[in-house]
LOTI-149841 format. One record per residue (C-alpha): residue in three letters; x, y, z. Coordinates in pm, whole numbers, plus 50000, padded with zeros to 5 digits. Each point is the difference from the previous one (the first is absolute). Layout:
# residues N
ALAXYZ
...
//
This chain:
# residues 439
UNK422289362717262
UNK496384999250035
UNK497415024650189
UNK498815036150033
UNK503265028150112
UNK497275025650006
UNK500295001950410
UNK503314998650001
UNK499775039850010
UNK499335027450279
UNK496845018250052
UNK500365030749932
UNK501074991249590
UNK496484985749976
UNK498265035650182
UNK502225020649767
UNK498434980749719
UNK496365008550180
UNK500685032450025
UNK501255005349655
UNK497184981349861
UNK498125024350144
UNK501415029249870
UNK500954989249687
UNK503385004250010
UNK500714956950024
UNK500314996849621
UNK502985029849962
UNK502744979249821
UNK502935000050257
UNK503534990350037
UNK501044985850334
UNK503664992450050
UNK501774976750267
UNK503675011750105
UNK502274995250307
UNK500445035450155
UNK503534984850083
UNK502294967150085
UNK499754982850338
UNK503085018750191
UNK502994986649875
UNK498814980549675
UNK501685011849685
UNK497004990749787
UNK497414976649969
UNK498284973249784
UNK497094998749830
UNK497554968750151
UNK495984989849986
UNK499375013349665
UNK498804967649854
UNK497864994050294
UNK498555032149963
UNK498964995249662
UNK497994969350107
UNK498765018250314
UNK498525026049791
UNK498554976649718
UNK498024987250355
UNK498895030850136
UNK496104992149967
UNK497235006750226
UNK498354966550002
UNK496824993150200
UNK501564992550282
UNK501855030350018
UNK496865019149908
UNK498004986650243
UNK502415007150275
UNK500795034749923
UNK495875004949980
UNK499694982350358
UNK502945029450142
UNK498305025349787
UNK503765008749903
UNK498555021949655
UNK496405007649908
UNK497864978349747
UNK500625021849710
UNK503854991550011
UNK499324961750083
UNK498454995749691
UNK502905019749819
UNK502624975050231
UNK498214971449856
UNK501205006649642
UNK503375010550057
UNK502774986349869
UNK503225017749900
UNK500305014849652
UNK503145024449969
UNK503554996949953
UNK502704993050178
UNK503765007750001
UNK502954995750178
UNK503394986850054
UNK500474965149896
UNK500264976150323
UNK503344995550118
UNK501445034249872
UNK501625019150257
UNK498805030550136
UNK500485034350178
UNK498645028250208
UNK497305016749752
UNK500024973549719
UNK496504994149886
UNK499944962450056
UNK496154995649896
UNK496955024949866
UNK496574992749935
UNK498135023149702
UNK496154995150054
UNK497335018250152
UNK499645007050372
UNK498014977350079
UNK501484972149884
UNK503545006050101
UNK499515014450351
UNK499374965250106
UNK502464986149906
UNK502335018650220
UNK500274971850338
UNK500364972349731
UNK503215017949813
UNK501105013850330
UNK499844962950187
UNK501184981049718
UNK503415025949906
UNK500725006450336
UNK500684969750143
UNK501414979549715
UNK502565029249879
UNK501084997450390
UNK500674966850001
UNK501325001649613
UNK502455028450129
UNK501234982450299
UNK500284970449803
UNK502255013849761
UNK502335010550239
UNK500444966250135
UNK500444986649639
UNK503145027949934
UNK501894986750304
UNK498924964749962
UNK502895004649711
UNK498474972649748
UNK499434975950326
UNK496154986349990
UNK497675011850249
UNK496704988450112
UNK496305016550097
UNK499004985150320
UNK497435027750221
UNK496644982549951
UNK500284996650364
UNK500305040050039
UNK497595014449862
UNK496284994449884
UNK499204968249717
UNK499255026349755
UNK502925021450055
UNK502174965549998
UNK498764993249664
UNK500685035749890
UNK503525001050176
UNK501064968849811
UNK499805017249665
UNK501335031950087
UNK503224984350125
UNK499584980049689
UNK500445026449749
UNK502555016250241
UNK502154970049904
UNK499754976250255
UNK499424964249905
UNK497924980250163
UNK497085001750265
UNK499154979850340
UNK496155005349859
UNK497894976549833
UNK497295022349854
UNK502445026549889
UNK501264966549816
UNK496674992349854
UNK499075035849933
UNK503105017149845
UNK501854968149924
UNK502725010050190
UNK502474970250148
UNK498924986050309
UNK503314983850251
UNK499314992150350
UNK501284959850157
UNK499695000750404
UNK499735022650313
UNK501454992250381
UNK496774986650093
UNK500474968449751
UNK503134996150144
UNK498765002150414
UNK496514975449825
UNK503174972549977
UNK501504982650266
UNK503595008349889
UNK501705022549809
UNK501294972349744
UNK496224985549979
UNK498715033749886
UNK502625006549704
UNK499874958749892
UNK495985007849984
UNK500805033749792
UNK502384983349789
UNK497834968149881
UNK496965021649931
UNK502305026449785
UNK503214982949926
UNK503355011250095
UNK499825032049770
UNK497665015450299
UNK500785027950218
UNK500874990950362
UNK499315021250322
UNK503224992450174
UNK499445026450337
UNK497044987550173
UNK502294986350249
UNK504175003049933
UNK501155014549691
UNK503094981449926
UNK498534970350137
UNK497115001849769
UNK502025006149670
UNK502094967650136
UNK496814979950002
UNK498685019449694
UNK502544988449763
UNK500104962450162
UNK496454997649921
UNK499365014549660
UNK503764994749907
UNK502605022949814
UNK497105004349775
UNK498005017250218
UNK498665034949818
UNK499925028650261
UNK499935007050383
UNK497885026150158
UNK500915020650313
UNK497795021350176
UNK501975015850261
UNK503215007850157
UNK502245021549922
UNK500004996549613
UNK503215010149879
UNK502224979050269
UNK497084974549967
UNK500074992649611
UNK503655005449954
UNK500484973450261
UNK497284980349840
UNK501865001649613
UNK503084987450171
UNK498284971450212
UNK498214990249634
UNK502984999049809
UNK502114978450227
UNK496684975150003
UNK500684998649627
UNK496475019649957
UNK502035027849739
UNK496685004049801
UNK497535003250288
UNK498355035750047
UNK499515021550289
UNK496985021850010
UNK499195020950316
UNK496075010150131
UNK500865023850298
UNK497985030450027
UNK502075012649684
UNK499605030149845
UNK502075024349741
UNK502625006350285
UNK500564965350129
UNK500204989549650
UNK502875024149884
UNK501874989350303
UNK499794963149881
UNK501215013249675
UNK503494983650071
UNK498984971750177
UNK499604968149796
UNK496144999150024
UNK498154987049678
UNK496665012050051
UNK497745020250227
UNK496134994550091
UNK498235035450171
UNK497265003850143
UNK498735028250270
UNK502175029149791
UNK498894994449638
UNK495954994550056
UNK500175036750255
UNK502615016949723
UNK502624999850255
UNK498845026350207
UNK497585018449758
UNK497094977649944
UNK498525026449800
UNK501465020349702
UNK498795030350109
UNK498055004549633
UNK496575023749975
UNK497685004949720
UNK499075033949886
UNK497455015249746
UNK502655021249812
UNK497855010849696
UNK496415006449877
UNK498175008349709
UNK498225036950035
UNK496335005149847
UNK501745008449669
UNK501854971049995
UNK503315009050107
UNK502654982950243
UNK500595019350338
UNK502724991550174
UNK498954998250385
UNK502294994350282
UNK500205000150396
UNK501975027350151
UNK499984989850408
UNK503355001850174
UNK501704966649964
UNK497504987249746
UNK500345022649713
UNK499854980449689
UNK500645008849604
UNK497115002649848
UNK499524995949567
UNK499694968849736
UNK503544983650052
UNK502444982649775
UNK503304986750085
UNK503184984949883
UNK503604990850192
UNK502825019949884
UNK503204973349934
UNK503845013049889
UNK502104982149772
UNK500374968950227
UNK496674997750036
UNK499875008650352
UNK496605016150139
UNK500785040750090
UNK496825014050028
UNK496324993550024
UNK497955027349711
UNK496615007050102
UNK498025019849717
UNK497285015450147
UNK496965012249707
UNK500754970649809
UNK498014971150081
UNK501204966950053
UNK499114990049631
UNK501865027449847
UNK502955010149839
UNK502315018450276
UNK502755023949808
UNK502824981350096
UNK503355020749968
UNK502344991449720
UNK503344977850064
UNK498404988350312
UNK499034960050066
UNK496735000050137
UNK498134971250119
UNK495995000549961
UNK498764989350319
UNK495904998949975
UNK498404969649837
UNK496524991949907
UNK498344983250269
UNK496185001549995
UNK498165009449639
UNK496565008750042
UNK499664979050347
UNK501944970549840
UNK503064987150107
UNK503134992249762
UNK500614962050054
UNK503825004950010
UNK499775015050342
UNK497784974950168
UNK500244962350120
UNK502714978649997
UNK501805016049701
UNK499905034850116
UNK501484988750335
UNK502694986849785
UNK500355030149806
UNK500295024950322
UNK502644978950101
UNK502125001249690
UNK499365037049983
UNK500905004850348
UNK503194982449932
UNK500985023249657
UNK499135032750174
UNK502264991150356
UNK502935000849707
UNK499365037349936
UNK500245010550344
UNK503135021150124
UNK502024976350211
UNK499405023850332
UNK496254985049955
UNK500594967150151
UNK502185015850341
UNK498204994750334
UNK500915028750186
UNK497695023950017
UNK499385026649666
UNK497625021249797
UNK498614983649652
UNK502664988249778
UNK498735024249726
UNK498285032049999
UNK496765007149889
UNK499645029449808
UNK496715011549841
UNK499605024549642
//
């Protein structure tokens, strides 16, 4: 990724940094803290997504000319703090939970030590980046636990903005899906990119038979077939007779699914195509998915609900200033206290509490101990550290960005789902899976 992410903020961080230059409080060394207040109703927890694009996000934030020049134009700050703007670039630390981990009402999923100034601004840029991806990472993963092992496929480009596509792709990604409709995701994140033919190729042809022999010789018979433009069961008929007993998979996109691909299997088998798969593209989400769960369906591809987090586009995360130094150098803990709002304030460590099978019980949230610490974990219990080095002195650690920390948020994603209580992956509506208790 290439470019300046230093507008990719709201005003008001950049008068707060005016203001503070002014008064010379901008260079107090702070600790903000993003958190989700709570779940989306009914979730049971959620996971982790955007870190690695955060990192680079950050490692971009530079006022360039450009940006300079415009922010002059709209007299946005005064003079003074353009020329301060104009050799900014982040320099503090950064912790959090490792992308992919799961998380919980109160767990401190990312803070940023460094003065005011600096980390104030960052606040749209963490909030943007966490917010969306963990809702699309956390709707995602509930799709994967009732796909039951069955593949499933990113495909929302269409439903949402091209940067958000791009981002939704790698959120479902680590989540645990497989494979993505979109090409720059592909390019980008080196995820797998799968995608053959839509109706309209079909309706370009003059038949039916001439769109599926033109699919076929371009692809071979090992291609994916869109067998209900017209009639189902006359389309699998002409499927199979084209591409043969060979043929690799068949794709319906509407119907009623369950009837539809059970009568499908049965039409496929008696055609002699036994190894052929069925994957289904209609408006699917978590729901619609665990109702296919016994119906002899071999993949899914979703679109509209993974790319808006089924229902909760946004995680519902906010970033706080939780700490400060004083003048003699201490931390002060510094919280809001509005109705609704209130927030813990305090330096934060945490760990997962697991019993002897391993099985998550309780989120620990150490509050005086900063997230580099040593927390006074109590003895006989198996607790889980769950803040990582991120950021060191404005520098990101290489094993969370790119291509291989894509990779690695997915494998971690994977581990952690196997320490969740069973009653995590239910649909029905519940509190978090786990309480979060603070000490």
């Amino acid at each position: 990724m290439t470019g300046s992410a230093a507008l990719f903020t709201d005003r008001y961080e950049l008068t707060m940094v005016d203001a503070a230059l002014l008064d010379g409080t901008a260079h107090r060394e702070s600790l903000f803290e993003a958190f989700a207040r709570r779940l989306p109703d009914g979730r049971r927890y959620g996971v982790v997504a955007g870190t690695g694009r955060l990192l680079e996000l950050i490692e971009r934030f530079r006022f360039e000319d450009a940006e300079l020049e415009w922010l002059r134009e709209h007299e946005v700050v005064r003079p003074a703090t353009l020329d301060w703007l104009a050799d900014y670039r982040f320099t503090g630390d950064v912790w959090g939970y490792r992308e992919g981990e799961a998380y919980f009402p109160g767990s401190p999923l990312l803070t940023i030590q460094a003065s005011f100034a600096e980390a104030v601004m960052l606040e749209t840029l963490v909030l943007s980046t966490l917010n969306y991806d963990s809702s699309v990472a956390s709707a995602a993963a509930r799709m994967v636990s009732v796909a039951l092992g069955r593949p499933l496929a990113e495909m929302g480009s269409r439903r949402t903005n091209e940067r958000s596509a791009v981002a939704a792709a790698r959120a479902a990604y680590i989540a645990g899906f497989d494979a993505t409709s979109n090409l720059e995701a592909g390019r980008t994140w080196g995820i797998p990119t799968m995608g053959t033919a839509a109706h309209a190729f079909t309706l370009l042809h003059d038949t039916e038979e001439d769109a599926f022999r033109a699919q076929v010789d371009a692809f071979g018979p090992s291609t994916t077939l869109l067998v209900d433009t017209y009639d189902i069961a006359k389309g699998v008929e002409l499927a199979v007779a084209v591409a043969g007993p060979e043929l690799g998979a068949v794709r319906i996109d509407s119907g009623d699914l369950p009837t539809v691909v059970a009568s499908v299997r049965e039409q496929l088998d008696s055609l002699g195509a036994v190894n052929t798969r069925i994957t289904v593209t209609s408006d699917l989400d978590e729901f619609t998915i665990a109702g296919l769960s016994g119906a002899p369906v071999d993949s899914y591809g979703v679109g509209t609900s993974v790319v808006t987090g089924s229902g909760f586009p946004a995680a519902g995360m906010v970033y706080k200033l939780v700490a400060r130094r004083d003048d003699a150098g201490d931390w002060v803990a510094v919280a809001k206290a509005s109705s609704q709002k209130a927030s813990v304030g305090g330096r934060k460590n945490a760990a997962r509490r697991l019993d002897s099978t391993r099985t998550a019980r309780e989120e620990l949230v150490f509050v005086g101990d900063g997230p580099a610490g040593e927390a006074e974990f109590e003895a006989g219990d198996e607790l889980r550290p769950l803040m990582v080095p991120l950021m060191v002195d404005g520098v990101a650690d290489a094993a969370h960005t790119g291509r291989a920390g894509t990779e690695a948020a997915r494998a971690h994603r994977a581990e952690v789902m196997q320490e969740l209580p069973i009653e995590a992956f239910r649909l029905g509506r519940g509190e978090a899976v786990i309480p979060t208790n603070y000490r």
